[in-house]
KEPARO-811155 format. One record per residue: chain; residue in one letter; y, z, x of N, C-alpha, C, O, CB in turn; residue number from 1. Coordinates in Angstrom, 2 decimals. Glycine has a CB too. Layout:
<rs>
<"A","a",<Y,Z,X>,<Y,Z,X>,<Y,Z,X>,<Y,Z,X>,<Y,Z,X>,NUM>
...
</rs>
This chain:
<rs>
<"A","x",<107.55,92.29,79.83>,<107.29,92.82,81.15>,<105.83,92.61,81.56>,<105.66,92.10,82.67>,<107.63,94.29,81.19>,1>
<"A","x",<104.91,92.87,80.92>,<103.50,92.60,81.01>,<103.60,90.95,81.38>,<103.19,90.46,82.43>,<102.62,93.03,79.48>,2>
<"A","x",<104.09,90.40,80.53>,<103.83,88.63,81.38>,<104.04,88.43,82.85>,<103.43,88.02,83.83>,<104.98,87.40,80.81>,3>
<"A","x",<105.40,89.00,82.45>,<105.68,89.28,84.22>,<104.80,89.52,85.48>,<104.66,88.88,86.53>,<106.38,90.43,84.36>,4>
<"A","x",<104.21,90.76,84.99>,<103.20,91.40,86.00>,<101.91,90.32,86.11>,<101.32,90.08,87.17>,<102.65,93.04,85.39>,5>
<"A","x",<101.67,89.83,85.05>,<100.34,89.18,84.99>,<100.61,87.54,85.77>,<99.79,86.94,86.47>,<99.80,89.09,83.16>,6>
<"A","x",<101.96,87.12,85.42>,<102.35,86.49,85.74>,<102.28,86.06,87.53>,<101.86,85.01,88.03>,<103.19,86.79,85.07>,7>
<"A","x",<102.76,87.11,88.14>,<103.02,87.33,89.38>,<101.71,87.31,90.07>,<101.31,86.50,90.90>,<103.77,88.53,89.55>,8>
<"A","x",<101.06,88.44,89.50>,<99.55,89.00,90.06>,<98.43,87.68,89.98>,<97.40,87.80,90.66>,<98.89,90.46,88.90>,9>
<"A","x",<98.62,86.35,89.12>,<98.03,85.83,88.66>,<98.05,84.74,90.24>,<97.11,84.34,90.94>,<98.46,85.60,87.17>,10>
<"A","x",<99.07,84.59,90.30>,<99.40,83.71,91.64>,<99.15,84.39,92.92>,<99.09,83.57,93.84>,<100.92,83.27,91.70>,11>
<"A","x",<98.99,85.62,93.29>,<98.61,86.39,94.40>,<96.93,85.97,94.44>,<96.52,85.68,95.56>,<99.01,88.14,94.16>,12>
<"A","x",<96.13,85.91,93.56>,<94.57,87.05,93.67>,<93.92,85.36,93.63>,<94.56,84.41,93.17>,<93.94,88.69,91.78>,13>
<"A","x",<92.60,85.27,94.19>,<91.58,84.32,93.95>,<90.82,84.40,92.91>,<89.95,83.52,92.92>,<90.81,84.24,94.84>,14>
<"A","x",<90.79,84.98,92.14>,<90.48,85.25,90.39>,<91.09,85.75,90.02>,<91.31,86.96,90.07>,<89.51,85.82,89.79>,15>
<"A","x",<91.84,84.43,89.22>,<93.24,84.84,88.08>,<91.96,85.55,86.70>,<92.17,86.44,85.88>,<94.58,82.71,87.29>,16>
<"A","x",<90.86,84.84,86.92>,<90.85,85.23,85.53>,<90.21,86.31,84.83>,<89.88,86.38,83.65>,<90.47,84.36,84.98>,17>
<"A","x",<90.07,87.45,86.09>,<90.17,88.66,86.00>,<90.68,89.74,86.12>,<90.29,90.85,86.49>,<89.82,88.79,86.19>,18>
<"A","x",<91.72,89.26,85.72>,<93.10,90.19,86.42>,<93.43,90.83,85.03>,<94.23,90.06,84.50>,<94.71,89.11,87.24>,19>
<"A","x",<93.21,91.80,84.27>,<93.33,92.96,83.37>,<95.03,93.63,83.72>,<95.38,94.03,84.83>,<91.89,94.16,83.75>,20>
<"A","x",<96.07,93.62,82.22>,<96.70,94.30,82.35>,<96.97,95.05,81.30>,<97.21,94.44,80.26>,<97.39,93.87,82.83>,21>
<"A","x",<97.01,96.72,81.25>,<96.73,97.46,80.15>,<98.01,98.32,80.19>,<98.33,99.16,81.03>,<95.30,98.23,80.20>,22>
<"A","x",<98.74,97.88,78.96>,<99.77,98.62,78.26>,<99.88,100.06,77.87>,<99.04,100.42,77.05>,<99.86,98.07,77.25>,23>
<"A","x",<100.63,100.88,78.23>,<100.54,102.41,77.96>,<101.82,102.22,77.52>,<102.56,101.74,78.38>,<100.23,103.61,79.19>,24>
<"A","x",<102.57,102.55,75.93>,<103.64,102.92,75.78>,<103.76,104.06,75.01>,<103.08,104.43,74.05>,<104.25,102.05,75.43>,25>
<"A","x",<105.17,104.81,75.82>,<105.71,106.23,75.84>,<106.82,105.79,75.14>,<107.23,104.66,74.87>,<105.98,107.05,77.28>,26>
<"A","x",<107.39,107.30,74.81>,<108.69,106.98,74.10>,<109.83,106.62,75.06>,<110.77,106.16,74.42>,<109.13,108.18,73.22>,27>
<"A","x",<110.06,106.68,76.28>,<110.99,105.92,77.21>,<110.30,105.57,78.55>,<110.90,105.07,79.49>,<112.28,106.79,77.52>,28>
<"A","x",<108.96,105.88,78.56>,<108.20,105.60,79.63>,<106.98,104.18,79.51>,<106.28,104.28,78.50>,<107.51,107.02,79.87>,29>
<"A","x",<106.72,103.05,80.30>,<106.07,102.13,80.06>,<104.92,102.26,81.40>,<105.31,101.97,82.53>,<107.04,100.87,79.86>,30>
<"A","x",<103.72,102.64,81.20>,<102.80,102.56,82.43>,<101.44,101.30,82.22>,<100.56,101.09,81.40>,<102.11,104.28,82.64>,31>
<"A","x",<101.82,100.82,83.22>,<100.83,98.75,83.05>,<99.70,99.57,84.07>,<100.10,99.88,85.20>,<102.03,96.44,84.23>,32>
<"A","x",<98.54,99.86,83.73>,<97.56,99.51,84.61>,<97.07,98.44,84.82>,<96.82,97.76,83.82>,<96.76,100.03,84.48>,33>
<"A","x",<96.83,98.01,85.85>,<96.24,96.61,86.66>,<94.96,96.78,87.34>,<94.67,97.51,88.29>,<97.24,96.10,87.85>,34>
<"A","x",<94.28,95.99,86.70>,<92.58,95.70,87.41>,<92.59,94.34,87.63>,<93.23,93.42,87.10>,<91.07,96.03,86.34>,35>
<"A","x",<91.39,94.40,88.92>,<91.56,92.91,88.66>,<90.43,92.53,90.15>,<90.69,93.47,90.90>,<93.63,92.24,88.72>,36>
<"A","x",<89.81,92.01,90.57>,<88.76,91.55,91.13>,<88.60,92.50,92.68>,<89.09,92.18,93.77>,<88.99,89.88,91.23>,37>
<"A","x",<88.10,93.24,92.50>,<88.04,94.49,93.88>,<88.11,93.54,95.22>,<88.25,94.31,96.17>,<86.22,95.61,93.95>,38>
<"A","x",<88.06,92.04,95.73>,<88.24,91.76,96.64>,<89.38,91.48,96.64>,<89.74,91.23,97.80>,<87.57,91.15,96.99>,39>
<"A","x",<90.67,91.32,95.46>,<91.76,90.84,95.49>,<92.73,92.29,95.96>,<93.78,92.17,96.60>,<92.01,90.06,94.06>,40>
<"A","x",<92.23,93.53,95.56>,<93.14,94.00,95.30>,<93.73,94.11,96.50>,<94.93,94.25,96.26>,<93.00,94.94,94.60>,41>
<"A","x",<93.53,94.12,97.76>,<94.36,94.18,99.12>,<95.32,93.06,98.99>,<96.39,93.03,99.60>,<93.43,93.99,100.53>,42>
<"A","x",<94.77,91.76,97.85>,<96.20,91.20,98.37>,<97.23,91.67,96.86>,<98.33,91.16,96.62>,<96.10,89.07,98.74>,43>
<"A","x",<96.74,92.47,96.22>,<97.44,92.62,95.58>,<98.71,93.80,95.97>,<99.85,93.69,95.52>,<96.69,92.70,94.63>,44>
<"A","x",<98.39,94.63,96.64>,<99.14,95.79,97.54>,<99.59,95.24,98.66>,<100.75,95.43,99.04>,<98.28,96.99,98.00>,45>
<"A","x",<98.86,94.61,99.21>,<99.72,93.76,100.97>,<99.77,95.01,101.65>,<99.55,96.18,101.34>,<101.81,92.90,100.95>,46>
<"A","x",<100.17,94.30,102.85>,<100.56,95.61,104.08>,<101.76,96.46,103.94>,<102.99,96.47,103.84>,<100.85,95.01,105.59>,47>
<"A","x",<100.56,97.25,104.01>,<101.92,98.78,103.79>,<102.00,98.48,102.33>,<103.21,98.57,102.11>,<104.00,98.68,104.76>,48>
<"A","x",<101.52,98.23,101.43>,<102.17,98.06,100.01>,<103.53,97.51,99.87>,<104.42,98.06,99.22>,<102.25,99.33,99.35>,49>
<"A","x",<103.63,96.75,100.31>,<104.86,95.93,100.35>,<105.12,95.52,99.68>,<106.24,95.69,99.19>,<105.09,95.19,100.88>,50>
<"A","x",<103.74,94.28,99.01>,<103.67,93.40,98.05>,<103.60,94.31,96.59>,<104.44,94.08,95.72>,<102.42,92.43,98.38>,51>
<"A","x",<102.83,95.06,96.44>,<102.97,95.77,94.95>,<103.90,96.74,95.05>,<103.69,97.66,94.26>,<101.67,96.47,94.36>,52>
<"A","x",<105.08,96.91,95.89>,<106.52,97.75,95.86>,<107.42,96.78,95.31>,<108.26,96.99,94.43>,<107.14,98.30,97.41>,53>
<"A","x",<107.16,95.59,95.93>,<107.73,94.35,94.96>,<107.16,93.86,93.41>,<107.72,93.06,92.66>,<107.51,93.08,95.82>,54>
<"A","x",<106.99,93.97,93.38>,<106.27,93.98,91.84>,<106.77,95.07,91.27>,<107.11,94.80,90.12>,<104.63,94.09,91.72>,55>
<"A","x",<106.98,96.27,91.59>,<107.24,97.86,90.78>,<109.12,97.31,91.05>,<110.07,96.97,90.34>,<106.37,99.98,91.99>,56>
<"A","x",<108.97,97.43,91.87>,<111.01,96.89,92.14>,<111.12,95.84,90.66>,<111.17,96.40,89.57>,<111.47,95.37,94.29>,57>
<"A","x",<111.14,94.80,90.72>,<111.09,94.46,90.09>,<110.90,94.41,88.28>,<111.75,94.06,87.46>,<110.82,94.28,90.74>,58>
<"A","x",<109.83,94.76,88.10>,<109.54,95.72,86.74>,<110.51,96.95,86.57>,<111.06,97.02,85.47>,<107.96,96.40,86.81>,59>
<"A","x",<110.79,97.82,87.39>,<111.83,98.80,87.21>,<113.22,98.15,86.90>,<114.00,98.69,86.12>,<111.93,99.67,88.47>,60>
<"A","x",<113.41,97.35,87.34>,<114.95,96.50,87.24>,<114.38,95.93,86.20>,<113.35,96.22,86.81>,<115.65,95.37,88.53>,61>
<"A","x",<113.99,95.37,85.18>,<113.56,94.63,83.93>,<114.06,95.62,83.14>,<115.13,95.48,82.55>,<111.99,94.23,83.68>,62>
<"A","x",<113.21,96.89,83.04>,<112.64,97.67,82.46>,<114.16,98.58,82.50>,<114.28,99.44,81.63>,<111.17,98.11,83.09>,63>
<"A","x",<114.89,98.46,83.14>,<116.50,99.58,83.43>,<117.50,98.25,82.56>,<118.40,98.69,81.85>,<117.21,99.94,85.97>,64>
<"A","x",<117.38,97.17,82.61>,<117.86,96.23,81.84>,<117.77,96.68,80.27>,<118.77,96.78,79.55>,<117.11,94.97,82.18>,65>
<"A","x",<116.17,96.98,79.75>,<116.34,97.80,78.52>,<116.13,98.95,78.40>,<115.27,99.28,77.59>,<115.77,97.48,77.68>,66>
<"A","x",<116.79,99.94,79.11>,<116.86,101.09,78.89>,<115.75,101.85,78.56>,<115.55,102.56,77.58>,<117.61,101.17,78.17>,67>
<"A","x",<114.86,101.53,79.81>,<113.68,102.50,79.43>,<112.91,102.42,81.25>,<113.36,101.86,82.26>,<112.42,101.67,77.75>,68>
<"A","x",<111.89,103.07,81.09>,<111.35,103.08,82.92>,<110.09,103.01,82.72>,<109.42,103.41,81.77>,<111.65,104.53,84.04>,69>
<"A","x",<109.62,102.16,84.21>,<108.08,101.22,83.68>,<107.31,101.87,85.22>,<107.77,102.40,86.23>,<108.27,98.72,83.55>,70>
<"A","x",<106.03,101.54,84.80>,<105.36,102.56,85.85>,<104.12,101.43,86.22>,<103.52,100.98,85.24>,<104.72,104.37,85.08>,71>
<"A","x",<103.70,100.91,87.68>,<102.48,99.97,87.44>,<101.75,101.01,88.25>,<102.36,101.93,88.78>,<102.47,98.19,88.01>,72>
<"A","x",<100.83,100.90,88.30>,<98.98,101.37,88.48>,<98.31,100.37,88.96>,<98.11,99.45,88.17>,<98.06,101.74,87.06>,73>
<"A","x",<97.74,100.25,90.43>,<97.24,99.61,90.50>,<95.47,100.46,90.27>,<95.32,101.50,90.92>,<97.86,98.92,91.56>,74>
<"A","x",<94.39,100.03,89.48>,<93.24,100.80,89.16>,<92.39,99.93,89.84>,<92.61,98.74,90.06>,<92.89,101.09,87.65>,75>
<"A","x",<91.46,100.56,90.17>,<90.34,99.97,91.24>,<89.19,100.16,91.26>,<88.50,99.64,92.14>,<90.46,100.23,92.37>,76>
</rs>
């Protein structure tokens, strides 16, 4: 799931190569905080958060695939 996110986020932002993703695992809970270049992060959220509702959609449907629930953070 983390590739995923990094994956995605990596192709959104104008510096891939600061894009930080930090693993929190719970016993059925998964929370990814995401950092990543303070001028990117608007495109990382989009309007209205559109774009990082897609990203959490996504990861939640992965993450319900193995029976467990994933949480992203965007940190700033």
């Amino acid at each position: 799931m983390k590739e995923l996110i990094e994956f995605i986020v990596k192709e959104l932002v104008e510096c891939p190569e600061e894009v930080r993703i930090t693993e929190i695992d719970g016993e059925r809970t998964i929370v990814f905080e995401l950092r990543c270049n303070p001028e990117d992060v608007g495109k990382v959220i989009g309007k209205s958060g559109k774009t990082v509702g897609a990203i959490r959609t996504l990861l939640s449907t992965v993450a319900a695939r193995q029976g467990r629930r994933a949480m992203l953070e965007v940190v700033e």
